[in-house]
KOLMI-646339 format. One record per residue (C-alpha): residue in three letters; x, y, z; residue number from 1. Coordinates in steps of 0.25 Angstrom, whole numbers. Layout:
BEGIN
(rec 'ALA'; (X; Y; Z); NUM)
...
REM end
This chain:
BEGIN
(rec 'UNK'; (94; -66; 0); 1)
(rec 'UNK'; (103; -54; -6); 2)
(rec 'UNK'; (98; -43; -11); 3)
(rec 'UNK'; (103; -46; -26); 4)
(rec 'UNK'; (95; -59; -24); 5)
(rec 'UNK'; (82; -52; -19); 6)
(rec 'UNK'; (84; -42; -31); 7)
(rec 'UNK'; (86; -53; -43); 8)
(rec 'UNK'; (72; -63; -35); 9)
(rec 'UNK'; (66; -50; -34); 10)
(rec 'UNK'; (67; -45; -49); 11)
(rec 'UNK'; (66; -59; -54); 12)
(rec 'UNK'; (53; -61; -47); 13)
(rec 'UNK'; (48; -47; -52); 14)
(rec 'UNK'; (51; -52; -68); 15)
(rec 'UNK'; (44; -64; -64); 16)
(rec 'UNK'; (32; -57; -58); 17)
(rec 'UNK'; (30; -48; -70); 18)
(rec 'UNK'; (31; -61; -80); 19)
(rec 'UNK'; (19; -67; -72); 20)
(rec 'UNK'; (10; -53; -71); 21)
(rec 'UNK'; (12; -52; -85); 22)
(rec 'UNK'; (9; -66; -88); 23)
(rec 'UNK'; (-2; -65; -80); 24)
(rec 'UNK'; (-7; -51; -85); 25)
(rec 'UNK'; (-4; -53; -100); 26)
(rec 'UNK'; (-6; -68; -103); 27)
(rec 'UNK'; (-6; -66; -118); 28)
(rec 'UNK'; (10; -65; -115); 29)
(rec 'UNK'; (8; -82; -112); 30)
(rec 'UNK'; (9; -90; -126); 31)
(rec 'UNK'; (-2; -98; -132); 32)
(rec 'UNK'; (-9; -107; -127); 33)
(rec 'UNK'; (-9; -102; -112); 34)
(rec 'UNK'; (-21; -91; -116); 35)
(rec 'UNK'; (-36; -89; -116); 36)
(rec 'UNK'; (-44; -78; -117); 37)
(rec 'UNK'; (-52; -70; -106); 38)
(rec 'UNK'; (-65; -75; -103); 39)
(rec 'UNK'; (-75; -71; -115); 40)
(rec 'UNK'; (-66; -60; -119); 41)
(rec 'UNK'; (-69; -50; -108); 42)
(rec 'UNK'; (-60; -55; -98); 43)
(rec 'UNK'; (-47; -46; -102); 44)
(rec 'UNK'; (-35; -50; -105); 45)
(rec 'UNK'; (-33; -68; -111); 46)
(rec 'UNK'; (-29; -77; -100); 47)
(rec 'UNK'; (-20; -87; -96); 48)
(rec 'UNK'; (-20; -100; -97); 49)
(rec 'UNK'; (-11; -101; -84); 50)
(rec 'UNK'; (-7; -116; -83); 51)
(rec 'UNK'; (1; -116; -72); 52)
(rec 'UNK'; (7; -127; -61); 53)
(rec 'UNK'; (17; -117; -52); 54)
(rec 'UNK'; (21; -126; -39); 55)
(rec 'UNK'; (18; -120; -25); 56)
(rec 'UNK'; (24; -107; -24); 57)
(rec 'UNK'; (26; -102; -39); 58)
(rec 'UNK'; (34; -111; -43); 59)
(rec 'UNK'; (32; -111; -59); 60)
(rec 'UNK'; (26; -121; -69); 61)
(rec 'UNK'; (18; -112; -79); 62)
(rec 'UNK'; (16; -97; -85); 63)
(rec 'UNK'; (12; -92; -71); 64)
(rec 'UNK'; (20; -99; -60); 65)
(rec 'UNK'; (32; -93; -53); 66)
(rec 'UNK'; (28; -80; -48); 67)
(rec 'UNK'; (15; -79; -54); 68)
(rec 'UNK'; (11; -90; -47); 69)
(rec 'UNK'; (15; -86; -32); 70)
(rec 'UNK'; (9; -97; -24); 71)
(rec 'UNK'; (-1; -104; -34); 72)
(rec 'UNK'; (-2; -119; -31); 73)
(rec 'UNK'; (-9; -133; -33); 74)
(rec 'UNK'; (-9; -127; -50); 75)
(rec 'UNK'; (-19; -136; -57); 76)
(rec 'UNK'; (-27; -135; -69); 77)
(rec 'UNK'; (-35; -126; -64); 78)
(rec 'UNK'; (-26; -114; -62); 79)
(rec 'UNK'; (-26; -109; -76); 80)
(rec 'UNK'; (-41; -107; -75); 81)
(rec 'UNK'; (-41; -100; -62); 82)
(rec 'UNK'; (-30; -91; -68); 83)
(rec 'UNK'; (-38; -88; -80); 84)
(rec 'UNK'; (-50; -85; -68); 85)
(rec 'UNK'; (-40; -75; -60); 86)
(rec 'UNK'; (-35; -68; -74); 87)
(rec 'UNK'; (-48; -64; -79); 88)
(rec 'UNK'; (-53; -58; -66); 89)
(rec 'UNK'; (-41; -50; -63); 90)
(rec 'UNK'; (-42; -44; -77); 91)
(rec 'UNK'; (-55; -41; -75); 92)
(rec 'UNK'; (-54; -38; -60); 93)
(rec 'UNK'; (-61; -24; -63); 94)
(rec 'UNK'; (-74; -31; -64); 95)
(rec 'UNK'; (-75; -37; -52); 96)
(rec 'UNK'; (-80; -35; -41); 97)
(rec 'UNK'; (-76; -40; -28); 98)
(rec 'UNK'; (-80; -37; -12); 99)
(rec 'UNK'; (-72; -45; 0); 100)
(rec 'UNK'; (-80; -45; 13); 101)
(rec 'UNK'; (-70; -48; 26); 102)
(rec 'UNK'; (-76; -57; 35); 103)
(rec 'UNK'; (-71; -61; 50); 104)
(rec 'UNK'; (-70; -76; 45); 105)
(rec 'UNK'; (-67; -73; 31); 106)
(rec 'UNK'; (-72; -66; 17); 107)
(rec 'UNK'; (-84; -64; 6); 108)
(rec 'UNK'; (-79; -60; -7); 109)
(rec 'UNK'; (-89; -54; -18); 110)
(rec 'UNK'; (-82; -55; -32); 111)
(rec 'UNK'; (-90; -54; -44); 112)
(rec 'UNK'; (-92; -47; -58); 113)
(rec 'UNK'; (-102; -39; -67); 114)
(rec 'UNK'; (-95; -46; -78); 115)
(rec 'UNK'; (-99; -62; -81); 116)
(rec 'UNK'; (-85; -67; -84); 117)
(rec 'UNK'; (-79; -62; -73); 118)
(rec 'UNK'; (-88; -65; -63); 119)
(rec 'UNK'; (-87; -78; -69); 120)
(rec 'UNK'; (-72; -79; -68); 121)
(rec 'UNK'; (-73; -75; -53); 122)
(rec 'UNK'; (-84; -87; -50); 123)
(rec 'UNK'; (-74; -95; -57); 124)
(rec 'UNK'; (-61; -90; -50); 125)
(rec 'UNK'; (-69; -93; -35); 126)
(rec 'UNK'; (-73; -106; -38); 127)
(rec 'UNK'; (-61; -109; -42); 128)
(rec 'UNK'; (-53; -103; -30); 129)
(rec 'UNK'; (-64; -109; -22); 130)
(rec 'UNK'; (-60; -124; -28); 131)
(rec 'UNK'; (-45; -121; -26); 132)
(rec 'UNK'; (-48; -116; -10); 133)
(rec 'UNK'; (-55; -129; -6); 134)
(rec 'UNK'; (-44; -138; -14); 135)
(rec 'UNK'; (-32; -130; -9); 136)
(rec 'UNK'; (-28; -127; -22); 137)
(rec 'UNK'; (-21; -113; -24); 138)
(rec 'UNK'; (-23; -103; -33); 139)
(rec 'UNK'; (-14; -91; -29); 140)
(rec 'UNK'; (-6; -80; -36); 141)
(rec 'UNK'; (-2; -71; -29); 142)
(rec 'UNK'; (-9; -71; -14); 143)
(rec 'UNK'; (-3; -74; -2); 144)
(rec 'UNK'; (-18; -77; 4); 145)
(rec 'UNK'; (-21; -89; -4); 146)
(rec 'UNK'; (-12; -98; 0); 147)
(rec 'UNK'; (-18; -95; 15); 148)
(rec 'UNK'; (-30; -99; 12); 149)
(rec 'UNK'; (-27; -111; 4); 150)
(rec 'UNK'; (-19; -116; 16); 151)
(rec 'UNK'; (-30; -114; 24); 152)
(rec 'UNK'; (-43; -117; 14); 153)
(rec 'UNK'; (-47; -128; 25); 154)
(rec 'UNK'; (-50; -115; 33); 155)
(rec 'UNK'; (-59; -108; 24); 156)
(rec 'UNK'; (-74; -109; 20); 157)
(rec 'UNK'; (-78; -103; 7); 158)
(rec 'UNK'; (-91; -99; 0); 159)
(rec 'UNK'; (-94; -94; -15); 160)
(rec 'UNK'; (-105; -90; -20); 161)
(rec 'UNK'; (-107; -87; -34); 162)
(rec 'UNK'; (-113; -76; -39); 163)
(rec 'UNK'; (-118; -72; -54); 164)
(rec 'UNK'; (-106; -61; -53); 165)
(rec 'UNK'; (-95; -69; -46); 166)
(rec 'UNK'; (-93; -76; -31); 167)
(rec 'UNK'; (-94; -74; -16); 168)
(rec 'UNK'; (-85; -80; -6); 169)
(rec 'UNK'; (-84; -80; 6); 170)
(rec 'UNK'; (-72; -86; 13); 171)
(rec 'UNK'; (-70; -89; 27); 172)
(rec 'UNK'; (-62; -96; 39); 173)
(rec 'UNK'; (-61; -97; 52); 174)
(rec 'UNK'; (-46; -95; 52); 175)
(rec 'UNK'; (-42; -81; 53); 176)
(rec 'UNK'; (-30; -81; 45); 177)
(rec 'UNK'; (-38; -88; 33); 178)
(rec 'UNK'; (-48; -75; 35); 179)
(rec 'UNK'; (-38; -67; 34); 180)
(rec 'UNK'; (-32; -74; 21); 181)
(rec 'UNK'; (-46; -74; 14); 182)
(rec 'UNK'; (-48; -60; 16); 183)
(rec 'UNK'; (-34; -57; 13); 184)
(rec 'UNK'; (-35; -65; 0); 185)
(rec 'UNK'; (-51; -56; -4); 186)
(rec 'UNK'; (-41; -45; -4); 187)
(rec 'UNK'; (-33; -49; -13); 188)
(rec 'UNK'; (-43; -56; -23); 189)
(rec 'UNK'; (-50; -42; -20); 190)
(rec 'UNK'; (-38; -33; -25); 191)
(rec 'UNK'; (-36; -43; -37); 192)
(rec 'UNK'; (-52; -41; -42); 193)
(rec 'UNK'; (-49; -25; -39); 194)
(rec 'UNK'; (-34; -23; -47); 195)
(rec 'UNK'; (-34; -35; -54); 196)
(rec 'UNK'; (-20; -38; -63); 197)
(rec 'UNK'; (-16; -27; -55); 198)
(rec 'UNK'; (-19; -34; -42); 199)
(rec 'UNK'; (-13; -47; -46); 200)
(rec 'UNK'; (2; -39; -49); 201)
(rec 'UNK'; (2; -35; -37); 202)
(rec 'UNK'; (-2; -46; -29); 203)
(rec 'UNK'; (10; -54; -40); 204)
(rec 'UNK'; (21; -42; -35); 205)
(rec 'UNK'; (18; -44; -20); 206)
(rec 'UNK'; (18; -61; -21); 207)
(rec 'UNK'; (31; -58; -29); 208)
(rec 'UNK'; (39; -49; -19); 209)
(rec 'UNK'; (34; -59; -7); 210)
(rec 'UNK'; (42; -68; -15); 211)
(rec 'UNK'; (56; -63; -19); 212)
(rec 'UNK'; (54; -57; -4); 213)
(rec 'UNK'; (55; -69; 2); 214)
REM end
């Protein structure tokens, strides 16, 4: 590719990747209709009511697909639920509490919250990914770890337990490489509960320059 290519996917990618983050960030910039407010009031800014149905690989079909969407797959009716689930912890990241312990075959997480509603979004947001592991349908952003593991789902073995301040999973396999993918992944689920928007950005600018590099 010449280099004037490079530079005009490059900045076109970097418009498109500010349009999703704000979209994402300030979602009263979406019209009427494709709004709700945060959970009793308390958890931060209103969120979207993302209705989306990209195709594999980005491809767009709503008001978050093309870049925003990275390798989100298999949309259904449930999407817009788990995005409302991911919205509210990530702007509420700073009360949560989250603990990853590495294991040979695999990983325990701890994520929980002094605060009900939150606590309550996270037992929801790991039922849900939970549901979506054992039917192999993907819920991905930006993380090049998920679609290992949902390739390989058959290879893990999962356990919640639900506690009155959140979830505890432990994940494991006998597949080395999935062990490495499901710690990988506790990393980055780890660094979103600890930077939260912040976090995401990041994750979204990284996804994006993997792409136009390409």
């Amino acid at each position: 590719m010449k280099r004037s290519t490079k530079f005009a996917v490059g900045a076109a990618a970097a418009i498109s990747l500010g349009i999703a983050i704000a979209a994402f960030a300030q979602p009263e910039s979406v019209g009427p209709g494709m709004m709700m407010q945060g959970m009793g009031g308390s958890m931060g800014p209103p969120m979207m009511m993302h209705r989306m149905h990209p195709g594999v690989d980005g491809a767009s079909g709503g008001p978050m697909g093309g870049p925003m969407a990275g390798r989100m797959q298999h949309a259904d009716a449930s999407f817009g639920d788990d995005m409302q689930l991911v919205h509210a912890m990530l702007f509420n990241h700073d009360k949560i509490k989250r603990t990853v312990t590495n294991m040979p075959d695999g990983i325990r997480t701890v994520t929980e919250s002094e605060d009900p509603q939150v606590a309550q979004a996270i037992k929801a947001h790991v039922a849900s990914m939970e549901r979506r592991l054992g039917k192999g349908k993907e819920f991905n952003l930006f993380s090049p770890t998920i679609p290992v593991l949902f390739e390989n789902r058959d290879k893990i073995k999962t356990a919640v337990t639900t506690t009155e301040k959140g979830s505890i999973v432990t994940q494991t396999s006998s597949d080395s490489k999935v062990v490495a993918a499901l710690q990988t992944h506790a990393s980055e689920v780890s660094e979103l509960a600890r930077d939260g928007m912040v976090a995401m950005m990041r994750a979204a600018r990284a996804n994006m320059m993997s792409r136009t590099a390409r």
